[in-house]
LOPA-444180 format. One record per residue (C-alpha): x, y, z. Coordinates in pm, whole numbers, padded with zeros to 5 digits, always signed. Example, Ala and Ser with C-alpha at 12.3 -4.5 7.8 and 13.67 -1.06 7.14 Angstrom:
BEGIN
+01230-00450+00780 +01367-00106+00714 
# end
This chain:
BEGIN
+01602+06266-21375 +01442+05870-21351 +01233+05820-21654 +00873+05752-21580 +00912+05419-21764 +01191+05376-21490 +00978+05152-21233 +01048+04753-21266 +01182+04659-20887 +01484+04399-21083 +01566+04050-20923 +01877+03925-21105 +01952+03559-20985 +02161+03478-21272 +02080+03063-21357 +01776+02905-21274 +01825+02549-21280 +01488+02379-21200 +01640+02145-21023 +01618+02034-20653 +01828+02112-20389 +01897+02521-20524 +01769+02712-20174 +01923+03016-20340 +01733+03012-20647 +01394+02959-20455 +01494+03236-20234 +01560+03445-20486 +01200+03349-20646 +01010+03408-20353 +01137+03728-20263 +01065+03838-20642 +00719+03668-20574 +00636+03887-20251 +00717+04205-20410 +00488+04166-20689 +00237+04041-20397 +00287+04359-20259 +00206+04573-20566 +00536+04643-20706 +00614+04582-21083 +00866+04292-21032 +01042+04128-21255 +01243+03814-21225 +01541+03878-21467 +01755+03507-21516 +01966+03374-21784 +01777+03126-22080 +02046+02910-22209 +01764+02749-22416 +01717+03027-22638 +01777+02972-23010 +02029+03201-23226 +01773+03141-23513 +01534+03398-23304 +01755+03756-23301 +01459+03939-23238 +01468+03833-22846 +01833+03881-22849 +01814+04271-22977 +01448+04336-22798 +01465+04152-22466 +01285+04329-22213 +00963+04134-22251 +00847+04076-21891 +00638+03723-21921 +00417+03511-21716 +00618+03175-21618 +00544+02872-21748 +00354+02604-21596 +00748+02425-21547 +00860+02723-21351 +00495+02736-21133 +00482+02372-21085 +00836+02385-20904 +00862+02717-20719 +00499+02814-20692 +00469+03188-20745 +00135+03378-20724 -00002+03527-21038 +00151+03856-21038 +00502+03774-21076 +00672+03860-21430 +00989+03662-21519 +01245+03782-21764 +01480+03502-21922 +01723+03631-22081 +01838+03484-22439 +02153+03366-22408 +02211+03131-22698 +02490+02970-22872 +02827+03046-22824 +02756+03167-22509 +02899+02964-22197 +02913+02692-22477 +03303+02821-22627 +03533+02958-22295 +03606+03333-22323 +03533+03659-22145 +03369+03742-22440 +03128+03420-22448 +03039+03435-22080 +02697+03528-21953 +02762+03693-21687 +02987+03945-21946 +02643+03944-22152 +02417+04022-21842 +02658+04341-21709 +02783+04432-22043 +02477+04403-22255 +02122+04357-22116 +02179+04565-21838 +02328+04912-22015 +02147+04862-22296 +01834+04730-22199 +01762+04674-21824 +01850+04991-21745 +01621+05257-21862 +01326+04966-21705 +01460+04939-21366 +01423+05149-21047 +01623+04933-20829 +01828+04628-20847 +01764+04339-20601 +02080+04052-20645 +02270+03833-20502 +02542+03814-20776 +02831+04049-20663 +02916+04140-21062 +02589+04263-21163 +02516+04477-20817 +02882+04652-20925 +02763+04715-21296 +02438+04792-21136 +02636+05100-20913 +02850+05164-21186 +02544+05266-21435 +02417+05457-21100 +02114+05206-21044 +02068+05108-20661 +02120+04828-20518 +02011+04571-20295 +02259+04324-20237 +02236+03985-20063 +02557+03792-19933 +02434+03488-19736 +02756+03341-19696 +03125+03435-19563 +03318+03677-19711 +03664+03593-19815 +03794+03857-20075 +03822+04218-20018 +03510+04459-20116 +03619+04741-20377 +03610+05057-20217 +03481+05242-20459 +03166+05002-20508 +03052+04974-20171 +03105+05344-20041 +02886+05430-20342 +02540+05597-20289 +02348+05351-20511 +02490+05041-20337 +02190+05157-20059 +02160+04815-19817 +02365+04479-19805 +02144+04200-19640 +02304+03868-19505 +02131+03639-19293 +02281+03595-18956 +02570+03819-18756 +02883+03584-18848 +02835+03647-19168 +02792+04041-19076 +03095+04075-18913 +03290+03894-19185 +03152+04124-19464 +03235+04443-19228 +03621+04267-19195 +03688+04299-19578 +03573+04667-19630 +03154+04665-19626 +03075+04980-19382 +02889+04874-19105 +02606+05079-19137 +02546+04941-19495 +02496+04549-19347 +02206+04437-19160 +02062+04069-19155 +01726+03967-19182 +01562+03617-19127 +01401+03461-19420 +01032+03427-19460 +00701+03180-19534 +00512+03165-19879 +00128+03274-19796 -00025+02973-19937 +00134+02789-19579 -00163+02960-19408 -00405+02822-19623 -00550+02507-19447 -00595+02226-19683 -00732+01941-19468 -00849+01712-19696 -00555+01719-19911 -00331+01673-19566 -00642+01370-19484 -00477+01233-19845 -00109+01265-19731 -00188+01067-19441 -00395+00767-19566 -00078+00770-19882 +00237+00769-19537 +00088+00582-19308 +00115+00215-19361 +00143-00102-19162 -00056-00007-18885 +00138+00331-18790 -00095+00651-18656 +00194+00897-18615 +00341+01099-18917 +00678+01301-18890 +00799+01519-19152 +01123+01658-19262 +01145+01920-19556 +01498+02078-19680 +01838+01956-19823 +01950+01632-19767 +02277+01669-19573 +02473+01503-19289 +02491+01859-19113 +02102+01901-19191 +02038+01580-18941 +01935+01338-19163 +02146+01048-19045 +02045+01170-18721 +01661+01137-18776 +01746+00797-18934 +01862+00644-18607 +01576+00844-18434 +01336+00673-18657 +01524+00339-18551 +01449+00440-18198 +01097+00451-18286 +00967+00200-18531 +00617+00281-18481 +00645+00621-18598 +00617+00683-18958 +00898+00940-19092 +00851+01103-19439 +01169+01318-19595 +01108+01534-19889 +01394+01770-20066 +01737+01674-20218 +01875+01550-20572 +01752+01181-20678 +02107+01067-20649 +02113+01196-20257 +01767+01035-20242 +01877+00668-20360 +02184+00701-20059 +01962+00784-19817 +01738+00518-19913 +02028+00312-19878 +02128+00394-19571 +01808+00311-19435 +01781-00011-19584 +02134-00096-19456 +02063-00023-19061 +01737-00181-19160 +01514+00097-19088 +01174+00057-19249 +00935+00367-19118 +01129+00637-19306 +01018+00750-19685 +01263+00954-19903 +00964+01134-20087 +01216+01295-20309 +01143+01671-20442 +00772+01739-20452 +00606+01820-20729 +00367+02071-20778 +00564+02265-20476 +00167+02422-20365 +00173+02011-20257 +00449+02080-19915 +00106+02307-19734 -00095+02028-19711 +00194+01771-19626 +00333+01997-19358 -00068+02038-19223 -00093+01630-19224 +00201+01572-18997 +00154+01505-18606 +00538+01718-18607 +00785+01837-18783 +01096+01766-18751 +01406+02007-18755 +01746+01809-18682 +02027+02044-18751 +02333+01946-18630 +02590+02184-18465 +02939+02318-18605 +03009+02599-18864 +02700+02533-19080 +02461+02571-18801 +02607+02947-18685 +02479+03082-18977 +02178+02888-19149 +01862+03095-19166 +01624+02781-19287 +01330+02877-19495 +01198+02561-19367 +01171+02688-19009 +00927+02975-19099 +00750+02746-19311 +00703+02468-19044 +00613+02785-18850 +00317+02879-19022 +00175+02585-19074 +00026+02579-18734 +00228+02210-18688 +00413+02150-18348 +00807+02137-18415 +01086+01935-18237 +01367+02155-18308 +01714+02168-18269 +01892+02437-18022 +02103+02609-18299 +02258+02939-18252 +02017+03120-18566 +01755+02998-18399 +01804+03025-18040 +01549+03357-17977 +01286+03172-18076 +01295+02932-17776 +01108+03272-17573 +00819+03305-17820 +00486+03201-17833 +00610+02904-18067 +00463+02576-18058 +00800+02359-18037 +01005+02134-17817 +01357+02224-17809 +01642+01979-17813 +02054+01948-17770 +02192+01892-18105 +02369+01603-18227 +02196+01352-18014 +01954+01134-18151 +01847+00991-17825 +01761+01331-17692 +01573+01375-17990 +01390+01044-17955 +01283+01188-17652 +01201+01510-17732 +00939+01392-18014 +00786+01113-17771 +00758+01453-17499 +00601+01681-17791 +00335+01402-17887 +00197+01387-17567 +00217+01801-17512 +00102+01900-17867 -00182+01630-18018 -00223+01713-18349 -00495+01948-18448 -00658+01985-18778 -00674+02347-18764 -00335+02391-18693 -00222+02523-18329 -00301+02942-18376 -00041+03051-18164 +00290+02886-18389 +00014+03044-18703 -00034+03434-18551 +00281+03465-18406 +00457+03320-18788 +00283+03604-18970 +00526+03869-18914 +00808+03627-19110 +00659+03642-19475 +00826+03708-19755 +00602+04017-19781 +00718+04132-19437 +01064+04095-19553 +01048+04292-19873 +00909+04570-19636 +01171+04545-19373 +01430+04536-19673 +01280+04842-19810 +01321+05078-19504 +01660+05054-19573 +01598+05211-19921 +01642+05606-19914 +01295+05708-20020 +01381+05871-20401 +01515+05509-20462 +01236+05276-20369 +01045+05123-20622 +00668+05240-20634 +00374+05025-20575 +00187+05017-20906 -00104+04873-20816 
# end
């Protein structure tokens, strides 16, 4: 029988860096987030290798579900109702090599017999080692695999009951977790989602982002917002940007060291209307940056990465209400029927693209309020929406309850 203390809807995400260019930590974060949006009692479970041995009382009495600091607020921007739980995991552990040392042993082995379990209704991970010790103390399971399979699934694991729904995010990746032993009717894929503070207009704050970008005489602001990659399209929209000089460019996302290339890079074909914002900090600051650009930008080049990306910036972009020049890209493709405000464009060409921005100004002016078609039609893809979708999956004695 499930203990009436038995109601915490679990994300386990393992590290949390704090550091840019970690899409699978925010995701994780954000779906967490939404849940506890929705009502349920989430709880953010990740590892704190910052704990101190001299405090034992954490290490024997964990489960002490927390507010996040202002750190963790300032760079993935959760709402007020999320809980976090870091778990201590101090000196020797990961320090000294050794099964016995590891966290991951500490997480499965440990916290979650011991003390996640008798908490948790259902489990919500991407890490393949704690969704099997999850089934194994007969805990469901939501498991996320966003990339391809290449090992063999054990049988026993994923033709359990409590291993209930397997998520990935496009139909390659489907098909390639079906090939090494996931039943078929356990996988389904689901396309990621928008934070609600991107419907939230902000126009004096986007008014500020303007007057900061726009310099030497330029009236036009593009913006690009992800990982900075070659397969992304970021030397791509640096010769677009060549193409037009009196366009002003802004990029935000990546580490400082893929920053100072790209800055490079730009100073080397001696392009001067492109900014390498860097990551932005508080997050809450991307609404009002997305609402102050004329377009954004989406430049995804084609081959193996583009099958299979499912771009939290797309949904984003999407609910800001801000025209998008996007790239035809297989994940995105049915989008090109709906009532989306966005020019579509061959990958790989940045003279197409050129074009395709020049064709979008003139169609799409910018509008302070956002175009309300690109905003109602993004409002199905929250992270809110997700969680629900997710949920249907669920048998009904093993969802989580909303609490409040």
């Amino acid at each position: 029988m499930t203990s009436t203390t038995q109601n915490k809807y679990v994300f386990y995400t393992g590290e949390l860096s704090l550091e840019p260019n970690t899409a699978h930590e925010i995701h994780d974060v954000l779906c967490a987030n939404a849940a506890a949006n929705l009502g349920f009692s989430s709880v953010l479970v990740y590892h704190n290798k910052n704990a101190s041995i001299f405090n034992p009382n954490w290490f024997l009495n964990p489960f002490q579900p927390q507010q996040p600091n202002e750190k963790f607020v300032d760079f993935y921007n959760p709402e007020e109702h999320l809980k976090v739980l870091p778990l201590p995991m101090p000196y020797p552990i990961d320090r000294i090599q050794g099964k016995f040392t590891s966290s991951n042993t500490i997480a499965t082995k440990y916290y979650l017999p011991f003390h996640l379990h008798r908490h948790t209704k259902i489990v919500h991970t991407r890490d393949w080692n704690f969704a099997k010790a999850s089934v194994k103390n007969r805990i469901p399971v939501i498991f996320e695999k966003h990339h391809f399979q290449s090992t063999p699934f054990e049988s026993e694991i994923v033709k359990s009951p409590y291993l209930q729904i397997v998520i990935t995010q496009s139909e390659p990746v489907r098909q390639s977790l079906i090939q090494y032993g996931m039943p078929p009717e356990k996988v389904v894929w689901q396309y990621n989602g928008f934070e609600q503070s991107f419907l939230d207009r902000q126009p004096q704050e986007a008014e500020t982002w303007r007057q900061q970008l726009l310099t030497d005489g330029r009236k036009i602001l593009i913006v690009y917002s992800g990982a900075l990659y070659t397969f992304k399209g970021i030397d791509l929209l640096i010769d677009v940007a060549a193409q037009l000089p009196h366009i002003q460019f802004a990029v935000t996302g990546g580490k400082e060291s893929q920053v100072e290339a790209y800055q490079q890079i730009a100073k080397q074909k001696n392009v001067q209307n492109i900014n390498f914002l860097g990551w932005v900090m508080p997050r809450k600051r991307l609404v009002s940056l997305f609402q102050a650009a004329d377009l954004l930008a989406h430049p995804h080049l084609s081959g193996k990465e583009a099958d299979f990306t499912n771009p939290v910036k797309f949904f984003q972009y999407m609910a800001s209400g801000t025209p998008i020049v996007v790239t035809e890209i297989l994940p995105l493709i049915p989008f090109k029927d709906s009532p989306l405000i966005a020019t579509w464009c061959e990958p790989d060409n940045p003279q197409k693209f050129a074009q395709s921005i020049l064709y979008a100004l003139e169609k799409y002016p910018r509008k302070i309020e956002g175009y309300t078609d690109s905003i109602n039609y993004a409002r199905q893809f929250s992270w809110e929406s997700r969680i629900l979708k997710i949920l249907n999956y669920v048998e009904e004695p093993m969802r989580p309850k909303i609490m409040n």
